[in-house]
N, C-alpha and C positions, 0 to 999 in steps of 0.2 A: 130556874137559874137566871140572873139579871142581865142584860142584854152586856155582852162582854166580856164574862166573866171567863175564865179558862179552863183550860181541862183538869181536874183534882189530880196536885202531883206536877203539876208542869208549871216553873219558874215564868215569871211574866215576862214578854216580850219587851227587849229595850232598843234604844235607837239614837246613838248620838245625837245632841240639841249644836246646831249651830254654833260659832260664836259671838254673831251677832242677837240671835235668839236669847242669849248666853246672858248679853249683858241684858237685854230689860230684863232679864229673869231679875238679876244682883239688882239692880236701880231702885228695887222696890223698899220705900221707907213708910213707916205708920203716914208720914208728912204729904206724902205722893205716895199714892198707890199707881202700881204701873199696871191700871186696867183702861180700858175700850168701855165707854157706857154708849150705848144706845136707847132711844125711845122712839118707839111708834105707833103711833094713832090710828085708829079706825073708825070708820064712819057706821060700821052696825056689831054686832056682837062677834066675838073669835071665841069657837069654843076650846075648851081643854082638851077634849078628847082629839078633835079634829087638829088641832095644833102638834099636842105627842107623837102623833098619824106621822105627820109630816115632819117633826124630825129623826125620828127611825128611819124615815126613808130617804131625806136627803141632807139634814144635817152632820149625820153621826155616818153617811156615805165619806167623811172625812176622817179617815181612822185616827187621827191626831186628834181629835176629841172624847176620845176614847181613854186616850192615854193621860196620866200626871207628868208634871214636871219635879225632878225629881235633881236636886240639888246637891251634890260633894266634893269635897276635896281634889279630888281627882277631876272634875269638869262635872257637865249637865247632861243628863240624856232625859229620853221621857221613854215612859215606864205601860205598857198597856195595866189600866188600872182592873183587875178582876172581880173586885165588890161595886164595878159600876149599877147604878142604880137612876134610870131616869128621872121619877120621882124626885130626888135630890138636886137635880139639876133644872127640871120646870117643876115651876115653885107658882102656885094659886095664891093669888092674894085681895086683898080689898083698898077702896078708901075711904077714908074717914066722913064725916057730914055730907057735902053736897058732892061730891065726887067731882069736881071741876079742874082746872087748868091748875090752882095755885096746891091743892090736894097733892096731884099729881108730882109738882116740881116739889114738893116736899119728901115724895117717897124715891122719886130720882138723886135727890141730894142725899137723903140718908143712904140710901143705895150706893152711891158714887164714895162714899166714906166708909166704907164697911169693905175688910178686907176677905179673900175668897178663899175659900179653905185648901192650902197646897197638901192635903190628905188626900187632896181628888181634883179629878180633870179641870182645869182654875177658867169654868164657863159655865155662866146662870141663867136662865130666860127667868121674868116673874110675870106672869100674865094678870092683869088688872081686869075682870069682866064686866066691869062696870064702870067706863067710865063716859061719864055725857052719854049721847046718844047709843058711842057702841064702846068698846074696850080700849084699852092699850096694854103694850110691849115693852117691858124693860128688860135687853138685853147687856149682860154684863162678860167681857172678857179679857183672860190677862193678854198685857202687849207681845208676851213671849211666842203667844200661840201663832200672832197676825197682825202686820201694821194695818191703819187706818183702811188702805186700799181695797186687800184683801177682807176685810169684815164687810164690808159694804157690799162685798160680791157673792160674801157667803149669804147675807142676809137677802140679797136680793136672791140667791137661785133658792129660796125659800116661798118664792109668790113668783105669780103668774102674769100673764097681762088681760087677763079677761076670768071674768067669776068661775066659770065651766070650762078650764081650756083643754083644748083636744090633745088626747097623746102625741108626744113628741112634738109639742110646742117650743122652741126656743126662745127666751127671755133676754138673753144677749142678743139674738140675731133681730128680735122684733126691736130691742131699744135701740141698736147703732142703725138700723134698718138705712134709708137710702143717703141718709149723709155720714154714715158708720164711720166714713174716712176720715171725717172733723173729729168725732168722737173718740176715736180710737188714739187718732196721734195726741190728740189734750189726756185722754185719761192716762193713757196705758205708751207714754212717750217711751223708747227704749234706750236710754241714755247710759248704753254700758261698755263705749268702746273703751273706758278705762278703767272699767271696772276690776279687772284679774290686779290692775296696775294700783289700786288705793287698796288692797286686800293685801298684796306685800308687802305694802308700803306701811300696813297699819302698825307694824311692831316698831319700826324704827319715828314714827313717827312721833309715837307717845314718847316714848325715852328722849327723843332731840326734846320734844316740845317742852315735856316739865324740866329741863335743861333751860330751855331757851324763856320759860318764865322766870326760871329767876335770874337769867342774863340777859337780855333783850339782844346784845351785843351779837348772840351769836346767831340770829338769825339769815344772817348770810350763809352760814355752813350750814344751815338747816335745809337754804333751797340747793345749794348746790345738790346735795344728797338726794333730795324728792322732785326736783324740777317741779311745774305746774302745780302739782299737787298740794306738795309742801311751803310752795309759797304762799297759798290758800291760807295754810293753817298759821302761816305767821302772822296773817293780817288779822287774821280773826284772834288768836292771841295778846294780838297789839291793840285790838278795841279796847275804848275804856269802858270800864265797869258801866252797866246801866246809869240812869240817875235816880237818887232816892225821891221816891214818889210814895204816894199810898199804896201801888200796885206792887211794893216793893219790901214788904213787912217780912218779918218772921212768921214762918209758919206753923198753920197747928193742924189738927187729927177731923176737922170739918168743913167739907164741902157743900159751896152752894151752887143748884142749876135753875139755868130760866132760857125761855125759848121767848120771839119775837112774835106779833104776826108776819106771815109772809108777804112780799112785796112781789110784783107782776113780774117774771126774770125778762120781757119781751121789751120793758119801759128801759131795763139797767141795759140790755143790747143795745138799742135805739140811742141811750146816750153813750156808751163805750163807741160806737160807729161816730158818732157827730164830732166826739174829741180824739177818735186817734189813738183809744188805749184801748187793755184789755179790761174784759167784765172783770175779775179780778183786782184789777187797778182800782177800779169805781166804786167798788165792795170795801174793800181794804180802806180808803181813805173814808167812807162813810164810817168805820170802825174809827179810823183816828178819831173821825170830828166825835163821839160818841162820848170814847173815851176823855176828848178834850172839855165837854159841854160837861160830864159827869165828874171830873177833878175842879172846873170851876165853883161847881155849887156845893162842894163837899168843902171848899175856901182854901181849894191849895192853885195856885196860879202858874200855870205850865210853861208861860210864855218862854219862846225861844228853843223850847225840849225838844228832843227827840228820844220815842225810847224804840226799844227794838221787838220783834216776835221772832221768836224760829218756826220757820215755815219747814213741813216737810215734802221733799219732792222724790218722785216716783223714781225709782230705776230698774220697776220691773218690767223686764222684755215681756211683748206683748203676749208669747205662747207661754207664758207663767202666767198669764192674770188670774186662773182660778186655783194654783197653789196657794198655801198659806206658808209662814214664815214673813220676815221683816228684810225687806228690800226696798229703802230709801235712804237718802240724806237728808239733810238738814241743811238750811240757809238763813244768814241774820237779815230782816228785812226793816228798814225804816220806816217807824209812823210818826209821822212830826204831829204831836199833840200841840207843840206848841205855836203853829200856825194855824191863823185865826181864818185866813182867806181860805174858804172851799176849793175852789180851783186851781190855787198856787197848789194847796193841802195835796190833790189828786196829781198834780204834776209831778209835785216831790214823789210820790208813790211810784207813775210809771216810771221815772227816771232810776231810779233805785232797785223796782225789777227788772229791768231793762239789762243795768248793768250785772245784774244777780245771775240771768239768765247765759251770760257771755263766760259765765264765773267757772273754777272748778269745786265749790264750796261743796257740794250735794256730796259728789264723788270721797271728798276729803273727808266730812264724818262720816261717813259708811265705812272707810274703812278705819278709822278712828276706833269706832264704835265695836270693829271687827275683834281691834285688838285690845280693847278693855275688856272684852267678855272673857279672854284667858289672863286680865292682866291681875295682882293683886287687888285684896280690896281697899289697901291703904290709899292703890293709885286710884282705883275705879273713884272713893270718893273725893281724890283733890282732884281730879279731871272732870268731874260732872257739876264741882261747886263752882270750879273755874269757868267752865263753856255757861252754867246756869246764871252766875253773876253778869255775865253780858245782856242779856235780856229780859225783858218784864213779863213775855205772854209767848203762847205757842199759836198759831194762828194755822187752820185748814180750810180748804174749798176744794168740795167734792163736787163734780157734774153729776147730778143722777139721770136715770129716764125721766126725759120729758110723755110721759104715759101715766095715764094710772094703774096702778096695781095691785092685787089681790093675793091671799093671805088664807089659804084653806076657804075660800068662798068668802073672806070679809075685808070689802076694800080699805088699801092706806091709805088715808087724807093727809095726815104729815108725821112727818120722823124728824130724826136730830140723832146726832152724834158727838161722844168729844173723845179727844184723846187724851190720856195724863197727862199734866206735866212734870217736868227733870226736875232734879236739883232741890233749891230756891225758888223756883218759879211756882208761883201761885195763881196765876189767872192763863183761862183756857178759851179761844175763839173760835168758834167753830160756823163755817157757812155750806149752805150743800141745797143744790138744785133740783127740782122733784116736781114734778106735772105743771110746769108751767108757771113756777115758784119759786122766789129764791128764799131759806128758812135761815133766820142767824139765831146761834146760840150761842152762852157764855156760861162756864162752869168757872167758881171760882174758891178760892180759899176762905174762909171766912173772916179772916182776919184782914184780909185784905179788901175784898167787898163783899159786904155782910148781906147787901141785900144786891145782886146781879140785874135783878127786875130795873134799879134805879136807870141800870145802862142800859142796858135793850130796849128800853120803852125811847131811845133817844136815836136807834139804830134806823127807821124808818124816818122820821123829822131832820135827820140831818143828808140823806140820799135824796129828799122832796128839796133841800136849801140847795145840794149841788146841782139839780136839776132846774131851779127856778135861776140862779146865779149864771146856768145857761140859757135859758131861753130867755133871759133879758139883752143878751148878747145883741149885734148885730148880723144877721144872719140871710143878708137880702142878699150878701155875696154868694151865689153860686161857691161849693167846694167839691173840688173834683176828686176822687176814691186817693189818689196817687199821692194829695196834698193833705192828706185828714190826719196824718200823725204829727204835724206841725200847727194845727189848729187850736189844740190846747195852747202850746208854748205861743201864739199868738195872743192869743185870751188875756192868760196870763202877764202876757209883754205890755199889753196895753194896759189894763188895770195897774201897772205897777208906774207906769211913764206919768 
């Protein structure tokens, strides 16, 4: 009998799906596929057998991967699937000629274009045994199952932090270990005292809002009605449409992935401390410059741009972090491609999350998002072309364990993750912290950038220009901890005078 199958005679268990689950279920078009791709690297062999081992024991410990998702008229539920079959789900594969990096981001891109079979639980491992030195992981899942957050946690209670570790070793407890408390409030922030309140609010939202598109006028009645909330979603309504750029095509049924080397995360602290911002701030605007250095020599001229990414931000209370389901929001974040000064570039950044931070925008798609999952699908797609048309790119940064860790006995050197993107949106950003590394990748459409290699290789050279742009500074002045988030806007004042 195949691990889950049921008793002969007995109807398969079913279980209401969310309605936020609901809607990435809908979102899914050949154009965007609404999967989670991960990859991960090893530095010596992972075998099959011992890999199967271990997810019988702790992956499929998650009964919702057991299960389909299962689609009707009537709403979503997921389905315990009874011809579950592991074999179908870890999948043995190879690479072509030299088995190297560009091999690899070939079978990740076909991978990320290829959609999952909703006949069965919509989650793939493919194990590569041969790659370089030791293997890799390509992990594929739909978003329905788990935002960004939650895979990274499943993937991680998957390895250990030492080759042989002793029973009842803890993998959370040893990575938050004694500064856990920093870790904990950045990963796992619990931003849900209004949560109940953007979930009521989700029904009447959508209905004012595709109202108040095509009235602008009535935006006033729209906050009266939602206070805080609601007034979120008029601003964000009222943004103008992205600008047409090359990141900005029609889209087609092909994905491209590329991953960076990784950069020291200890050099990007060191300069986030000296200017006043967060690691995030410093990260992000090296993305702007990347992006702006890679529209130059393509011969399209950014100057003055600004285009936007939707960022998504956690809103799982910390005693969730190891359920799955989709508990975030969304936020529009500025990347001024069209400034040419690195440090002006990084200021506009902090300034921008700053005020993002102060915002109720997260709160406002969550529950947005709540109530497209029951809404039609005429609405689900003029509300997702609408919210997509404002932005060019989806952009993530995940903290990981600064550890190394292990894998049925074979250590990961480096990983990467992306999440889909909505809509029109065709380019995907992805950054994520790991032993002492910061790793950026970029998945993107093809039409949009054909080859993603061209930008990442620009991702490292333009975090070295913000960093030399500082240390050219004058810096004999003593700065005291109290005065360091006015040192940028310094920098910046002066260069500009």
């Amino acid at each position: 009998m195949h691990i889950g199958a049921q008793t002969p005679g007995r109807a398969p268990q079913r279980e209401a799906m969310s309605k936020v689950d609901t809607a990435w279920l809908r979102m899914e078009r050949p154009t965007n596929l609404m999967m989670i791709t991960g990859v991960l690297m090893f530095s010596e062999r992972l075998e099959l057998d011992a890999f199967k081992q271990l997810i019988r024991e702790r992956f499929l410990a998650f009964k919702r991967f057991r299960q389909k998702a299962v689609d009707t008229a009537t709403g979503a539920h997921w389905e315990t699937d009874p011809d579950f079959d592991i074999d179908w789900h870890v999948v043995l594969t190879a690479l072509p000629g030299k088995a190297g990096k560009p091999e690899l981001e070939r079978l990740v891109s076909q991978l990320a274009s290829t959609a999952l079979d909703h006949a069965k639980p919509l989650w793939q491992f493919h194990l590569v045994e041969r790659y370089g030195r030791g293997s890799a992981l390509i992990a594929r899942m739909h978003h329905c199952y788990a935002d960004g957050i939650a895979l990274v946690q499943v993937l991680l209670s998957l390895t250990d932090v030492s080759r042989h570790p002793k029973p009842g070793t803890d993998l959370p407890r040893a990575w938050l270990g004694k500064d856990g408390e920093r870790v904990t409030q950045r990963f796992f922030d619990p931003a849900m005292q209004q949560f109940d309140r953007a979930m009521k609010m989700g029904g009447k939202v959508v209905e004012k809002s595709l109202e108040m598109y095509r009235d602008p006028s009535l935006a006033g009645v729209l906050a009266k009605e939602g206070g805080e909330i609601a007034r979120e979603l008029g601003n964000v309504l009222l943004l103008p449409d992205d600008p047409e750029t090359p990141l900005k095509r029609p889209l087609g049924v092909s994905k491209r992935c590329a991953w960076a080397e990784p950069i020291p995360l200890e050099e990007v602290k060191t300069l986030s401390r000296a200017l006043g911002c967060t690691v995030n701030d410093v990260l992000l605007a090296a993305v702007a410059g990347a992006l702006r250095s890679w529209l130059l020599e393509a011969g399209f001229e950014p100057a003055g741009l600004t285009i936007r990414a939707t960022v998504p931000v956690n809103l799982r209370p910390l005693e969730h972090a190891k359920k799955l389901g989709n508990h975030f929001g969304l936020v529009f974040l500025d990347l001024p491609i069209g400034e040419a000064n690195p440090l002006r570039r990084l200021q506009r950044v902090a300034d921008n999350m700053r005020e993002i931070k102060s915002s109720r925008q997260a709160i406002m798609t969550f529950g947005v998002l709540a109530a497209l999952g029951m809404a039609p699908s005429g609405v689900q797609r003029f509300a997702l072309e609408l919210f997509s048309r404002k932005g060019s790119a989806v952009a993530t940064n995940v903290p990981g364990p600064q550890m190394p860790l292990f894998m049925a006995g074979a250590e990961v050197s480096d990983l990467m993750f992306w999440v889909p993107q909505t809509g029109s949106i065709g380019v995907g950003i992805s950054i994520l912290s790991y032993n002492g590394r910061v790793h950026f990748g970029l998945i993107s459409d093809g039409k949009c950038i054909s080859k993603p290699q061209e930008v990442i290789k620009r991702f490292q050279p333009e975090f070295e220009t913000l960093l030399y742009a500082t240390l050219m500074e004058d810096w004999t002045q003593t700065i005291h901890p109290e005065d360091a988030a006015d040192t940028l806007r310094r920098l910046t004042s002066k260069q500009s005078a």
